[in-house]
Jmol script that loads the backbone (N, CA, C; Angstrom):
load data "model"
ATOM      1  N   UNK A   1       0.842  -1.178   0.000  1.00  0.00           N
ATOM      2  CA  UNK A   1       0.000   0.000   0.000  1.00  0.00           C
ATOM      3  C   UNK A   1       0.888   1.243   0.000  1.00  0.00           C
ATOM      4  N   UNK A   2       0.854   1.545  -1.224  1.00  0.00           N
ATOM      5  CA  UNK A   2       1.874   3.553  -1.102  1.00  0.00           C
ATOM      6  C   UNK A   2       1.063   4.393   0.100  1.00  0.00           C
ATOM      7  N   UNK A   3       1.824   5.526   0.580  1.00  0.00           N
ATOM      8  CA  UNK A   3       1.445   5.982   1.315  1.00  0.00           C
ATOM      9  C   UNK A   3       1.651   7.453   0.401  1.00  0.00           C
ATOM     10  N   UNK A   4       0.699   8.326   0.959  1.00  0.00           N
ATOM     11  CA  UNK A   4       0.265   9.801   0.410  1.00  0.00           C
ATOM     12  C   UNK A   4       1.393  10.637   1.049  1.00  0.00           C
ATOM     13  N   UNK A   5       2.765  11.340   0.229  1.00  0.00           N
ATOM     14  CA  UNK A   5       3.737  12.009   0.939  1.00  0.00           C
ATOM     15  C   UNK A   5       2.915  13.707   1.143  1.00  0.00           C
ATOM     16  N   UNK A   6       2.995  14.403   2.157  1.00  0.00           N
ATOM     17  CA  UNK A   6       2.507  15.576   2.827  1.00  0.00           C
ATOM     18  C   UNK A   6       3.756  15.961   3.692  1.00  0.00           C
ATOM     19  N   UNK A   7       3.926  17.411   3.545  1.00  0.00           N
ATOM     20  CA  UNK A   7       4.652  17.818   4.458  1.00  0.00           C
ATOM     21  C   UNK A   7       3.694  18.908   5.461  1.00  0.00           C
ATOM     22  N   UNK A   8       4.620  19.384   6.413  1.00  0.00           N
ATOM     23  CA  UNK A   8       4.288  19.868   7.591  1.00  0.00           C
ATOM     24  C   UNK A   8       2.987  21.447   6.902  1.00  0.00           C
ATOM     25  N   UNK A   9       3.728  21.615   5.982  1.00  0.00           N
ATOM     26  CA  UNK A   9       2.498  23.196   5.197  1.00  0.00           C
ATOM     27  C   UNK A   9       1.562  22.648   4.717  1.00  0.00           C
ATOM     28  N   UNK A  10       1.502  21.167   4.033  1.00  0.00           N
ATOM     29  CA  UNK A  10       0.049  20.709   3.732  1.00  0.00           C
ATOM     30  C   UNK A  10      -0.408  20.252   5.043  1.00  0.00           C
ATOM     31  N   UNK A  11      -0.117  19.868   5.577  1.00  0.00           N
ATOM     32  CA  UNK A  11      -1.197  20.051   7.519  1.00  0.00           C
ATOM     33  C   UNK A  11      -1.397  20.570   8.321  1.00  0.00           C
ATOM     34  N   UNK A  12      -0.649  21.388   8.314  1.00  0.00           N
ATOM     35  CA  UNK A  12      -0.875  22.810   9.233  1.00  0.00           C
ATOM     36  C   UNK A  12      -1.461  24.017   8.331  1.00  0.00           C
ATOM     37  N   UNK A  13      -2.691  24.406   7.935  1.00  0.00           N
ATOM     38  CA  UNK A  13      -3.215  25.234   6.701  1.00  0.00           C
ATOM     39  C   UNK A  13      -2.671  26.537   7.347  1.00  0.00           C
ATOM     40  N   UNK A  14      -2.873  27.092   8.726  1.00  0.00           N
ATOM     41  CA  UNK A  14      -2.587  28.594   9.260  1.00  0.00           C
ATOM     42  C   UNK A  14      -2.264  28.280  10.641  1.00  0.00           C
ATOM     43  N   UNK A  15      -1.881  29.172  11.481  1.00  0.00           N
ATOM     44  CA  UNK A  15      -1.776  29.142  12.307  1.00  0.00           C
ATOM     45  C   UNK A  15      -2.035  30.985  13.036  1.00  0.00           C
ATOM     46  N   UNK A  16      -2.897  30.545  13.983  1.00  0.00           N
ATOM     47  CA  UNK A  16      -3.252  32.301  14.520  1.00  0.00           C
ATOM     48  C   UNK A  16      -3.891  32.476  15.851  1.00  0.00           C
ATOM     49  N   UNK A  17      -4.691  32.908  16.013  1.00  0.00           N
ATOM     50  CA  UNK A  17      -4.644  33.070  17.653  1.00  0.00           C
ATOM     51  C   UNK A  17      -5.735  32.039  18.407  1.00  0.00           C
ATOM     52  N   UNK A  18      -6.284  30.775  17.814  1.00  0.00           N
ATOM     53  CA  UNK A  18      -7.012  30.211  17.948  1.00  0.00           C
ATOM     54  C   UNK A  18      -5.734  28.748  17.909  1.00  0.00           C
ATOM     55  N   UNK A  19      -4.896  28.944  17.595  1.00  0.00           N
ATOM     56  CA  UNK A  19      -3.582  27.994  17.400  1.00  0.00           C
ATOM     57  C   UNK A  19      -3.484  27.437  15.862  1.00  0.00           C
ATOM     58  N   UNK A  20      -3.415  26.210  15.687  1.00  0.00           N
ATOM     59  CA  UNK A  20      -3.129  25.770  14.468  1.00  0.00           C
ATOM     60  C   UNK A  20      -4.442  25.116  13.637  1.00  0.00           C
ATOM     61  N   UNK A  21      -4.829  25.410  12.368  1.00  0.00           N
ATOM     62  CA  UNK A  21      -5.542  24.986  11.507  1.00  0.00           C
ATOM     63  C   UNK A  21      -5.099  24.079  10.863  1.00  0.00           C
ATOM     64  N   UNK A  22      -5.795  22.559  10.708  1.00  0.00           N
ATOM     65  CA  UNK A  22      -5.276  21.371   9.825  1.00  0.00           C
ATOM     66  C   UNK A  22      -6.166  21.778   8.531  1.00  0.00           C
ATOM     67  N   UNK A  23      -5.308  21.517   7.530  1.00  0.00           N
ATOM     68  CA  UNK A  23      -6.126  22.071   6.078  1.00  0.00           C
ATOM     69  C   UNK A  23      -7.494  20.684   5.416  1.00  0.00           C
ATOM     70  N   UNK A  24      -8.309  21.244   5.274  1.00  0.00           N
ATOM     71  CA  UNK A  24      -9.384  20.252   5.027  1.00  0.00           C
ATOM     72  C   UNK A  24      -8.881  18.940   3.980  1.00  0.00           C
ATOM     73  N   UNK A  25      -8.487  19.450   3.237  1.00  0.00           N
ATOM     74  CA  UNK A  25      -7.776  18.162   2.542  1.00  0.00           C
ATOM     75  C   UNK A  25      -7.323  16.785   2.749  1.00  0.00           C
ATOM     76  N   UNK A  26      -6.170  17.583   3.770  1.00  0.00           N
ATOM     77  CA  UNK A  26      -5.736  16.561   4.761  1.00  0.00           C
ATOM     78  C   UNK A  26      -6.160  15.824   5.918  1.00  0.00           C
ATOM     79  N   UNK A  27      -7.757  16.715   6.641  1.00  0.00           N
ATOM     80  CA  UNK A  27      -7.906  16.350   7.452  1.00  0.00           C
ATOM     81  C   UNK A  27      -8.681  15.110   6.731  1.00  0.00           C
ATOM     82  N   UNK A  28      -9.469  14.755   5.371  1.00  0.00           N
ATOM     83  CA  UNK A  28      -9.915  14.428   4.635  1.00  0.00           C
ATOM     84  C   UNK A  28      -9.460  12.754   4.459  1.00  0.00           C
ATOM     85  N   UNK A  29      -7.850  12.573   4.772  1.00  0.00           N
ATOM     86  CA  UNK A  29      -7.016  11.841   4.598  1.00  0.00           C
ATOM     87  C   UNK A  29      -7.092  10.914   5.972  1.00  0.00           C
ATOM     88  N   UNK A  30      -7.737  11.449   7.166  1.00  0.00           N
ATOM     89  CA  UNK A  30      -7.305  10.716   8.695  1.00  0.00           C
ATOM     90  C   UNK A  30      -8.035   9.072   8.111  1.00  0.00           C
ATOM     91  N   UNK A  31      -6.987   8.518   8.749  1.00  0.00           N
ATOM     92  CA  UNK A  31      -7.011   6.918   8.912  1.00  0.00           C
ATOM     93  C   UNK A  31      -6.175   6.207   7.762  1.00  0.00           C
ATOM     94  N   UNK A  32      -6.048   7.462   6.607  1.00  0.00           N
ATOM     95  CA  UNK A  32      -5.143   6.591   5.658  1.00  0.00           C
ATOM     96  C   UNK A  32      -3.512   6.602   6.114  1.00  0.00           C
ATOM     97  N   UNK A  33      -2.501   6.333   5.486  1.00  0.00           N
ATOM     98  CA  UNK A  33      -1.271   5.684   5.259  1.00  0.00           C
ATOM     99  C   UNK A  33      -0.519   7.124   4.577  1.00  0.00           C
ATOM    100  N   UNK A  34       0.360   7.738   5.517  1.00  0.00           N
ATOM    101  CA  UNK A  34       0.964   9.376   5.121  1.00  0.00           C
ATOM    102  C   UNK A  34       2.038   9.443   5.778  1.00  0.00           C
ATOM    103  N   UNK A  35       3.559   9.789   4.447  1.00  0.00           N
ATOM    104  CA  UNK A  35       4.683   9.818   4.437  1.00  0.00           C
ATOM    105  C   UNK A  35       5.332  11.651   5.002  1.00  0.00           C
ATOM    106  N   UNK A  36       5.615  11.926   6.153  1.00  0.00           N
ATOM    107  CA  UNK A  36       5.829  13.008   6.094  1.00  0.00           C
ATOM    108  C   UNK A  36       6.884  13.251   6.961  1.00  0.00           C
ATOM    109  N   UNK A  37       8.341  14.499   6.348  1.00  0.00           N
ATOM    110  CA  UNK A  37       9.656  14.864   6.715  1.00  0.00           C
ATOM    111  C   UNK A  37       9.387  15.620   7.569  1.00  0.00           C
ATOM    112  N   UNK A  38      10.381  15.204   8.635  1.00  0.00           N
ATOM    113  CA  UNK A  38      10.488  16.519  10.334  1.00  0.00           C
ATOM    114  C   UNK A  38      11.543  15.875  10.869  1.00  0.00           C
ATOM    115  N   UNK A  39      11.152  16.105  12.068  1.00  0.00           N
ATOM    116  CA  UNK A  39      12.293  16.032  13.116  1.00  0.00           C
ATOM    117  C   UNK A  39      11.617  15.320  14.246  1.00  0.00           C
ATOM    118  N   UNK A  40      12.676  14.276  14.775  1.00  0.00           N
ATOM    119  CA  UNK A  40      11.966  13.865  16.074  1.00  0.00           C
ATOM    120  C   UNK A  40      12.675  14.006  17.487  1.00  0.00           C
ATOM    121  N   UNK A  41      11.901  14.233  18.467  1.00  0.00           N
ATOM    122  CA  UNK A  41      12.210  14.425  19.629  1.00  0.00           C
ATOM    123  C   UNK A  41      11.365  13.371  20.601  1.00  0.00           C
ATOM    124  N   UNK A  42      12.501  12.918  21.511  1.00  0.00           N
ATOM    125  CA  UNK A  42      12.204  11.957  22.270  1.00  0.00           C
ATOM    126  C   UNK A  42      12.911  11.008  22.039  1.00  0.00           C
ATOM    127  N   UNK A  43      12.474   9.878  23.076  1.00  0.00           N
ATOM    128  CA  UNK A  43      11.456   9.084  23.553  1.00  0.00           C
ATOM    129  C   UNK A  43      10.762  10.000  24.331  1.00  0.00           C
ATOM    130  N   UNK A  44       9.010   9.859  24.277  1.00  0.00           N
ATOM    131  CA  UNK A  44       8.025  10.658  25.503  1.00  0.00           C
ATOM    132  C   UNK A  44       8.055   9.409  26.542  1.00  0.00           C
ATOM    133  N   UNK A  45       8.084   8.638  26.026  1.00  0.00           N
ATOM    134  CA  UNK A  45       7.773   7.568  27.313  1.00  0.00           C
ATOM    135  C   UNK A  45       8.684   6.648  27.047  1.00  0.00           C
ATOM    136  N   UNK A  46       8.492   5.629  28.060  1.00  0.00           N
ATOM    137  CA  UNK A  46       9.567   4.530  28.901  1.00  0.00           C
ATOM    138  C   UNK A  46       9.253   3.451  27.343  1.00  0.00           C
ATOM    139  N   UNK A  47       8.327   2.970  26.908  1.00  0.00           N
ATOM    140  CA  UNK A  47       8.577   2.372  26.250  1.00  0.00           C
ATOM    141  C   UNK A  47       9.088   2.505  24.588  1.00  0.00           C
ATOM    142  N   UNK A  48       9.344   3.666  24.660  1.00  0.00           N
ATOM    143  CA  UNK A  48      10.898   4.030  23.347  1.00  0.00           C
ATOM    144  C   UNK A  48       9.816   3.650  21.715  1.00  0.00           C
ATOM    145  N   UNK A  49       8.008   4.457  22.203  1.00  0.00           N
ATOM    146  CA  UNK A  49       7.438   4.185  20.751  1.00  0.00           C
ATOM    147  C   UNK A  49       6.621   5.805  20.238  1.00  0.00           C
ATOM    148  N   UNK A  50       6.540   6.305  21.144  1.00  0.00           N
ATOM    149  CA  UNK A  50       6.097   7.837  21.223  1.00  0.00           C
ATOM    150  C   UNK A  50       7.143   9.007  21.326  1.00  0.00           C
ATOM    151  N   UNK A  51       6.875   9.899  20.177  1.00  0.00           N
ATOM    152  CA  UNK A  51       7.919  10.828  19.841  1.00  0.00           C
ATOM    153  C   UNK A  51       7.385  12.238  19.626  1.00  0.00           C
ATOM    154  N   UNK A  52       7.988  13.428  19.456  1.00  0.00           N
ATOM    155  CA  UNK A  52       7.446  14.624  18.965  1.00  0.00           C
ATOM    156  C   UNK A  52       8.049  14.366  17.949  1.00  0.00           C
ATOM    157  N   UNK A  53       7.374  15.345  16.596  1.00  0.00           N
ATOM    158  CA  UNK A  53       7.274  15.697  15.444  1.00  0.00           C
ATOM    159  C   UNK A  53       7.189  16.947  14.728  1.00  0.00           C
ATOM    160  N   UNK A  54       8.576  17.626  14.917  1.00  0.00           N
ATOM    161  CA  UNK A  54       8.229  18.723  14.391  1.00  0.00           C
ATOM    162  C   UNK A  54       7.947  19.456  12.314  1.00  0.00           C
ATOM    163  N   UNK A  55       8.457  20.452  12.176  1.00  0.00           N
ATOM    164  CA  UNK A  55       8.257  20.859  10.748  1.00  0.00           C
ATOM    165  C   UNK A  55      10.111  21.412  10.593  1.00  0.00           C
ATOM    166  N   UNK A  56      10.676  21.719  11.839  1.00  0.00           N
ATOM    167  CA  UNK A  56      11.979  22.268  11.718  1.00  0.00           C
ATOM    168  C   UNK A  56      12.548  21.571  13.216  1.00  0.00           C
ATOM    169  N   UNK A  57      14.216  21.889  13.643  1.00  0.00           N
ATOM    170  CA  UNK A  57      14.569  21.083  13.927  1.00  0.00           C
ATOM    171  C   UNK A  57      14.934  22.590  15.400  1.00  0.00           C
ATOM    172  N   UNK A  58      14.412  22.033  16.438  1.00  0.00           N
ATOM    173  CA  UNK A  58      14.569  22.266  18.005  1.00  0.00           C
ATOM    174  C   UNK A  58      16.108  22.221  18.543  1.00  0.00           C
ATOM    175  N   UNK A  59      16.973  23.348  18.894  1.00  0.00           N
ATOM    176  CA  UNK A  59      18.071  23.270  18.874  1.00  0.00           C
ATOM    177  C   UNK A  59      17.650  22.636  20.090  1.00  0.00           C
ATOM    178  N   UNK A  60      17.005  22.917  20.966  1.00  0.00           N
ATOM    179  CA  UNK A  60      16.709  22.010  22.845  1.00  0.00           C
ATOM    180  C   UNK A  60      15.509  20.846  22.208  1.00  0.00           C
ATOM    181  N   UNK A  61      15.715  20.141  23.448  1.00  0.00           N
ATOM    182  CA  UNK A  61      14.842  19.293  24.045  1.00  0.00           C
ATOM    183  C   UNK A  61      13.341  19.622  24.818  1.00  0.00           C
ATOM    184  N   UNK A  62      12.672  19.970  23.775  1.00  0.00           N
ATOM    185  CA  UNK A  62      11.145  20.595  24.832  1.00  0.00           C
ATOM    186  C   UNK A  62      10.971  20.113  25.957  1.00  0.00           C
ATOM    187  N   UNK A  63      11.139  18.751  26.138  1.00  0.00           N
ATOM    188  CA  UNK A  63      10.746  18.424  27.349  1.00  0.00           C
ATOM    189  C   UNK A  63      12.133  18.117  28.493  1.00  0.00           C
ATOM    190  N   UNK A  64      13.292  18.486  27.921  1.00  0.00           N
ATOM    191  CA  UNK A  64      14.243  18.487  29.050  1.00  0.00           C
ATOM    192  C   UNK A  64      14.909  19.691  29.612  1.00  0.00           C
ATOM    193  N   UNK A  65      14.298  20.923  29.384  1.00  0.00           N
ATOM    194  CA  UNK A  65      14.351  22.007  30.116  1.00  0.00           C
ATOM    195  C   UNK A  65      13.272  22.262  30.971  1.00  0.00           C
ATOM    196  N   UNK A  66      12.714  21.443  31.946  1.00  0.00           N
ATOM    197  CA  UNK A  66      12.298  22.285  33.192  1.00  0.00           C
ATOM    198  C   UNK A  66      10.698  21.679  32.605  1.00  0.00           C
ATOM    199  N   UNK A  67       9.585  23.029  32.735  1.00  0.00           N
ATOM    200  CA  UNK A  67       8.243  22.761  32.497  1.00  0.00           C
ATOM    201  C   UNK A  67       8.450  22.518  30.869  1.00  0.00           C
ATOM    202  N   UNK A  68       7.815  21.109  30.320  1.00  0.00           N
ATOM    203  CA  UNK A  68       7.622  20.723  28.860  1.00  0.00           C
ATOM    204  C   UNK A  68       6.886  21.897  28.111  1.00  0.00           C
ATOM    205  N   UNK A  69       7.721  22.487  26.616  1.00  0.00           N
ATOM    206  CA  UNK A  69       6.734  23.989  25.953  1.00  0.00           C
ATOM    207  C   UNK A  69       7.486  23.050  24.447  1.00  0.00           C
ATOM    208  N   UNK A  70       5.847  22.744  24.115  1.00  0.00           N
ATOM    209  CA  UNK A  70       5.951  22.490  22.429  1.00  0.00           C
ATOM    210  C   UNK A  70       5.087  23.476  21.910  1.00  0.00           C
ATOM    211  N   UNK A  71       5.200  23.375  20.481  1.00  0.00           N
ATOM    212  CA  UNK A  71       4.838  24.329  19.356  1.00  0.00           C
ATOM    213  C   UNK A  71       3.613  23.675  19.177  1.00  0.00           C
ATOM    214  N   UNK A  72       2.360  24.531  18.744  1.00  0.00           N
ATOM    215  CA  UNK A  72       1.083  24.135  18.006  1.00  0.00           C
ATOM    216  C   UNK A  72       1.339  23.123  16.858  1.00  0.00           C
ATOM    217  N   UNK A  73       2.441  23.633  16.014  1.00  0.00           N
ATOM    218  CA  UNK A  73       2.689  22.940  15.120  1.00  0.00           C
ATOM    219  C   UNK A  73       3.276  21.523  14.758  1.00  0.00           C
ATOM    220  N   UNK A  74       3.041  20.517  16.105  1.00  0.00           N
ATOM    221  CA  UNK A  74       3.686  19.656  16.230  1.00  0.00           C
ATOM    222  C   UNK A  74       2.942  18.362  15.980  1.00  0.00           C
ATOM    223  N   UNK A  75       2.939  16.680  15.538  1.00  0.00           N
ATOM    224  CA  UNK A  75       2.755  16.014  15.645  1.00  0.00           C
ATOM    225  C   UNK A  75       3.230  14.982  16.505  1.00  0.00           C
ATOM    226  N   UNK A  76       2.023  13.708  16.725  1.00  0.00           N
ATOM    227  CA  UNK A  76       2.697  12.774  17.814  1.00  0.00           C
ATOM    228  C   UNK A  76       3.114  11.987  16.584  1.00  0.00           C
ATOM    229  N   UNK A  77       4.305  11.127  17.134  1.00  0.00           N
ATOM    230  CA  UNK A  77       4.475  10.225  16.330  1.00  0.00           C
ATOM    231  C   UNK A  77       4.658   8.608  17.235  1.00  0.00           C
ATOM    232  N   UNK A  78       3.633   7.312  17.014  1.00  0.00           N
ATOM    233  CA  UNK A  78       3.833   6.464  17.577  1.00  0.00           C
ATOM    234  C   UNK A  78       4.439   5.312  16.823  1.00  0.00           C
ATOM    235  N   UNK A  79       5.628   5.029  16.975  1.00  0.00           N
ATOM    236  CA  UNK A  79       5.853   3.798  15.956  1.00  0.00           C
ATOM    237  C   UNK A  79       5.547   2.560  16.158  1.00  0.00           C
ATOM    238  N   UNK A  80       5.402   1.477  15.502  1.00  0.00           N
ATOM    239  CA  UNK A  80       5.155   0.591  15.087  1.00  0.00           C
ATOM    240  C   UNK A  80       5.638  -0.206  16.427  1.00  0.00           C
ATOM    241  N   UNK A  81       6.861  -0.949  16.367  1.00  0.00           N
ATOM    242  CA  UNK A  81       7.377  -1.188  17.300  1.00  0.00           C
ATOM    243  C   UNK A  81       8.640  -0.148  18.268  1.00  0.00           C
ATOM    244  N   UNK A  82       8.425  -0.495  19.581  1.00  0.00           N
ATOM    245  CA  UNK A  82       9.675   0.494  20.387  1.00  0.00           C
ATOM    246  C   UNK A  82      11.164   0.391  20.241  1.00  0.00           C
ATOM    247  N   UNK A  83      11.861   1.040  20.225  1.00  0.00           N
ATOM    248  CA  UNK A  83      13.066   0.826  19.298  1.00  0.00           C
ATOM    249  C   UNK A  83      13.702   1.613  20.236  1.00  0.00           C
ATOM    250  N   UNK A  84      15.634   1.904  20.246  1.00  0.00           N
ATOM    251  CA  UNK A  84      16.039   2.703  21.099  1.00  0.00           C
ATOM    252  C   UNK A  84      16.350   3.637  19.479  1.00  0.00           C
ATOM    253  N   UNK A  85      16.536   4.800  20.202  1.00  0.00           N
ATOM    254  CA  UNK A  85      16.839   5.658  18.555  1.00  0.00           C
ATOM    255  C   UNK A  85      17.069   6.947  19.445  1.00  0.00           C
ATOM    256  N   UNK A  86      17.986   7.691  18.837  1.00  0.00           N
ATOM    257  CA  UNK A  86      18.926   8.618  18.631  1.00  0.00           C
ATOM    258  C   UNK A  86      18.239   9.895  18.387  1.00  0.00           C
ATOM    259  N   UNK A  87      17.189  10.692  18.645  1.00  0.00           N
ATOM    260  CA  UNK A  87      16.206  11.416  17.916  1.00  0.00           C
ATOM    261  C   UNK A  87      16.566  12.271  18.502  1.00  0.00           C
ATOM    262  N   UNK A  88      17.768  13.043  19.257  1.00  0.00           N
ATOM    263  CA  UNK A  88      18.112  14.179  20.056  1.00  0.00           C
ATOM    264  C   UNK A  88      19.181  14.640  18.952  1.00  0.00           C
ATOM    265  N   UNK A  89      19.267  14.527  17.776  1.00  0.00           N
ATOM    266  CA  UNK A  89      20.347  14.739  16.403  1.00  0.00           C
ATOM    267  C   UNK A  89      19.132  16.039  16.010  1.00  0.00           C
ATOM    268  N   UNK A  90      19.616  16.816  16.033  1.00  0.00           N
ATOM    269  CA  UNK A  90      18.857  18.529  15.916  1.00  0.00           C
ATOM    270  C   UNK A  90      19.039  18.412  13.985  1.00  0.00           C
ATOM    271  N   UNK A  91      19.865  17.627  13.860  1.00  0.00           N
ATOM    272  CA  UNK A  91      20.093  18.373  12.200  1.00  0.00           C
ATOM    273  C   UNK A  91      19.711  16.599  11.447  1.00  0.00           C
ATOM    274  N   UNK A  92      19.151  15.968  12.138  1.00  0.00           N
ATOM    275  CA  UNK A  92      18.830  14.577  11.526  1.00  0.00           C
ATOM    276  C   UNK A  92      17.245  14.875  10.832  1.00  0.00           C
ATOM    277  N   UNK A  93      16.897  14.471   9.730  1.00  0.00           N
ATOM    278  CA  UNK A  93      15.330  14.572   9.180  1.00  0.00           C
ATOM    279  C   UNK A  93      15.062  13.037   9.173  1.00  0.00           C
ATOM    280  N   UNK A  94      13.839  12.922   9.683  1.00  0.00           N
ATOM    281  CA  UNK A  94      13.039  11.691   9.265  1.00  0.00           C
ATOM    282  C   UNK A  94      11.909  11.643   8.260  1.00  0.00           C
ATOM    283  N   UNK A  95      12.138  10.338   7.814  1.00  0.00           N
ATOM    284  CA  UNK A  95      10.715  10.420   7.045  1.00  0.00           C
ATOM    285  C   UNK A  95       9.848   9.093   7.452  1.00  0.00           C
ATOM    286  N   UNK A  96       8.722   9.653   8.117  1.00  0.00           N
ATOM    287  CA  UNK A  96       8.123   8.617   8.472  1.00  0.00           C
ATOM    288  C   UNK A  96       6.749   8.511   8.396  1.00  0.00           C
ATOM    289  N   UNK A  97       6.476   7.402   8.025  1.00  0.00           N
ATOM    290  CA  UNK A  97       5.197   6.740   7.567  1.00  0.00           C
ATOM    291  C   UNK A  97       4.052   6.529   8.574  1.00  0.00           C
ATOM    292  N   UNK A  98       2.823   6.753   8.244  1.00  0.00           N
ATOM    293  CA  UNK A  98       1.784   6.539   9.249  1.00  0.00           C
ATOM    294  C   UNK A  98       0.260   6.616   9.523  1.00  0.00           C
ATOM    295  N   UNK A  99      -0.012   6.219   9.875  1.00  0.00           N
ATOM    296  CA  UNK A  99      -1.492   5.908  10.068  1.00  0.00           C
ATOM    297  C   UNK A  99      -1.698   7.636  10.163  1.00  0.00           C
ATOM    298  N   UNK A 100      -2.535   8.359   9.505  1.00  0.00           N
ATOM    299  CA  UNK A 100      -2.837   9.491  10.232  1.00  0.00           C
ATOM    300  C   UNK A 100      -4.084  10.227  10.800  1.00  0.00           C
ATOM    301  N   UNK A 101      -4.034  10.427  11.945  1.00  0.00           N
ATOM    302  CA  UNK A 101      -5.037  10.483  13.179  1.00  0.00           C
ATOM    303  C   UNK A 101      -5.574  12.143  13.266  1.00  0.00           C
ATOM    304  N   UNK A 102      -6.500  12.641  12.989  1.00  0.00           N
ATOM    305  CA  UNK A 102      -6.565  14.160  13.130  1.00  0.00           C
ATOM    306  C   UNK A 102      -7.375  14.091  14.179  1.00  0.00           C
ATOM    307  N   UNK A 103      -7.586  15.554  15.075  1.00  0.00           N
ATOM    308  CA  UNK A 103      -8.363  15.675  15.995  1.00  0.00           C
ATOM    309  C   UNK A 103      -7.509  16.044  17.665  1.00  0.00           C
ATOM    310  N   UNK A 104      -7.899  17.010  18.316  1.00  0.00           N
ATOM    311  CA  UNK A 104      -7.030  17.332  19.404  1.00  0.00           C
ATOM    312  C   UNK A 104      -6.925  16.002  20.247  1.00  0.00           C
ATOM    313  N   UNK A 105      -6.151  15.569  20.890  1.00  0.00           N
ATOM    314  CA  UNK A 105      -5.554  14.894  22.204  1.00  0.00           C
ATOM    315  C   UNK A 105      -4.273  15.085  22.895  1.00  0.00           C
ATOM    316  N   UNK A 106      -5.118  15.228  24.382  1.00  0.00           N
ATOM    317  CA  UNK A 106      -3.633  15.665  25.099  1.00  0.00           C
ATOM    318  C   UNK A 106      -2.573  13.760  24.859  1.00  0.00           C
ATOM    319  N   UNK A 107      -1.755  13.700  25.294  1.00  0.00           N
ATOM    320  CA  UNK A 107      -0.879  12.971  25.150  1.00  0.00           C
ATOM    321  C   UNK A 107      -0.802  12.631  26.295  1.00  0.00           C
ATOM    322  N   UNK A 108      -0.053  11.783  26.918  1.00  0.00           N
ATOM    323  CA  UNK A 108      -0.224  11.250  28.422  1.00  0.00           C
ATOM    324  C   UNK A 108       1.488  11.606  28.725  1.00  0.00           C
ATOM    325  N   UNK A 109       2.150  12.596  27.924  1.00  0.00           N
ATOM    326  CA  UNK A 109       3.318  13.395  28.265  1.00  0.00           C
ATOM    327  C   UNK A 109       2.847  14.421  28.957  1.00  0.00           C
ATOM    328  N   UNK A 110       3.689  15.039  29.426  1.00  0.00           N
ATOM    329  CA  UNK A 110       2.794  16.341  30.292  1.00  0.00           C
ATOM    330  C   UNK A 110       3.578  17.093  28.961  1.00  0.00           C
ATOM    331  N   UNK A 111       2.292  18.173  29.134  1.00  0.00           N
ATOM    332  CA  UNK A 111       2.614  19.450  28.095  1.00  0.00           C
ATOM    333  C   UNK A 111       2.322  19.550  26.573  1.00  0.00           C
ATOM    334  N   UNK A 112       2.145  17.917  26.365  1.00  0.00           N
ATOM    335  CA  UNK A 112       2.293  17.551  24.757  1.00  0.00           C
ATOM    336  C   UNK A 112       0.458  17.562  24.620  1.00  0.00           C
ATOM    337  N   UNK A 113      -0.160  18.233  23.835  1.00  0.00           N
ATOM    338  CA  UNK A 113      -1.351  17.965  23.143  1.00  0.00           C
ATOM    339  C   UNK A 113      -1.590  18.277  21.722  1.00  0.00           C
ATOM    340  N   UNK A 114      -1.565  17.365  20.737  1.00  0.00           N
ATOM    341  CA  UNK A 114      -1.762  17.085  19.638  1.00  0.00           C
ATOM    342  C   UNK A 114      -2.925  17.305  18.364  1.00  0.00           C
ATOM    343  N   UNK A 115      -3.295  18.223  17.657  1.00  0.00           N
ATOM    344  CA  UNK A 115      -4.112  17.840  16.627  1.00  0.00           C
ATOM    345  C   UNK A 115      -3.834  16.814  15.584  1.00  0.00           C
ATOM    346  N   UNK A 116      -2.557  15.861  15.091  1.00  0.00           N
ATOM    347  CA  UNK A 116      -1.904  15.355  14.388  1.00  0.00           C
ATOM    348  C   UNK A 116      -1.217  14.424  14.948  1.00  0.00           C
ATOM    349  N   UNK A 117      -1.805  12.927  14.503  1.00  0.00           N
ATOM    350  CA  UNK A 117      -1.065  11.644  15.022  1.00  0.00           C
ATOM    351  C   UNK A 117      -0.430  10.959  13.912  1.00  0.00           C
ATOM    352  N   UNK A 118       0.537  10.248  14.044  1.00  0.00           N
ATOM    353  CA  UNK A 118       0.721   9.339  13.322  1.00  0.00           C
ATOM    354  C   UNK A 118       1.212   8.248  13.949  1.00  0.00           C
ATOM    355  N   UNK A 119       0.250   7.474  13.723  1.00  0.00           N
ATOM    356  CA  UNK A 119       0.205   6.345  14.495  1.00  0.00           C
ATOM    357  C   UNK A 119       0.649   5.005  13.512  1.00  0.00           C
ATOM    358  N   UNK A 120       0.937   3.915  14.352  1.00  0.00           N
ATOM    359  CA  UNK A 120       1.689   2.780  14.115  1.00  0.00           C
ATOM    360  C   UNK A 120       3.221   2.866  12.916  1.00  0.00           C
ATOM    361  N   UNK A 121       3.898   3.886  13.173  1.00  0.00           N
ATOM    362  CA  UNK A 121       4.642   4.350  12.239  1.00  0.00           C
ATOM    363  C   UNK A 121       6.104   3.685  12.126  1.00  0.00           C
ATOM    364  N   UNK A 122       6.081   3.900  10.979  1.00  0.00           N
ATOM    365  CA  UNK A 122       7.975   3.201  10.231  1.00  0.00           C
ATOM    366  C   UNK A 122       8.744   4.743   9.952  1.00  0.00           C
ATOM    367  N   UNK A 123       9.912   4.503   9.886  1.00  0.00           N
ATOM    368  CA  UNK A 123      11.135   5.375   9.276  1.00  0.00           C
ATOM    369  C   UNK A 123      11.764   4.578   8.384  1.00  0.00           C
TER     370      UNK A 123
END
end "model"
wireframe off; spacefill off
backbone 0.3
color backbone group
């Protein structure tokens, strides 16, 4: 099954004082199979399968300075299986594949709440 490549400007349509807008298109797309380039941060949790997802690359660690502060513009990313991985590389891009989930949820990270999942995901 190909997966539909989208980057971070086809899912984030605006962003303004209401926070971030997912563009209808895409939101159009939730549950299918979507290839999209960022950056990851983390592990969020102990079991090494939940990540942040940004559009550009976080010279820090959101969540290892003190109180956790992510961007509107961020996705969760859950992979497939838990893996140990290296995702603190500021200048590393991923491309990763995924179920994609629209719709707000906080995350069971503190600080992290999501309009944009991608769930059961490969690199």
């Amino acid at each position: 099954m190909n997966a539909t490549a989208l980057t971070f400007d086809d899912v984030f349509a605006s962003s303004g004082f209401f926070g971030v807008e997912i563009a209808p298109d895409v939101a159009a797309r939730a549950g299918e199979r979507v290839t999209v380039r960022g950056y990851l941060y983390g592990p969020l949790s102990s079991g090494e399968r939940d990540y942040a997802f940004a559009r550009g690359s976080l010279r820090y660690c959101p969540c290892c300075s003190g109180e956790p502060s992510y961007g509107d513009d961020l996705a969760l990313v859950r992979l497939r299986a838990p893996m140990a991985l290296d995702a603190h590389a500021p200048d590393r891009i991923f491309e990763i594949t995924g179920t994609l989930e629209i719709g707000y949820a906080a995350s069971a990270h503190p600080g992290l709440a999501t309009s944009v999942r991608l769930l059961d995901a490969t690199f």
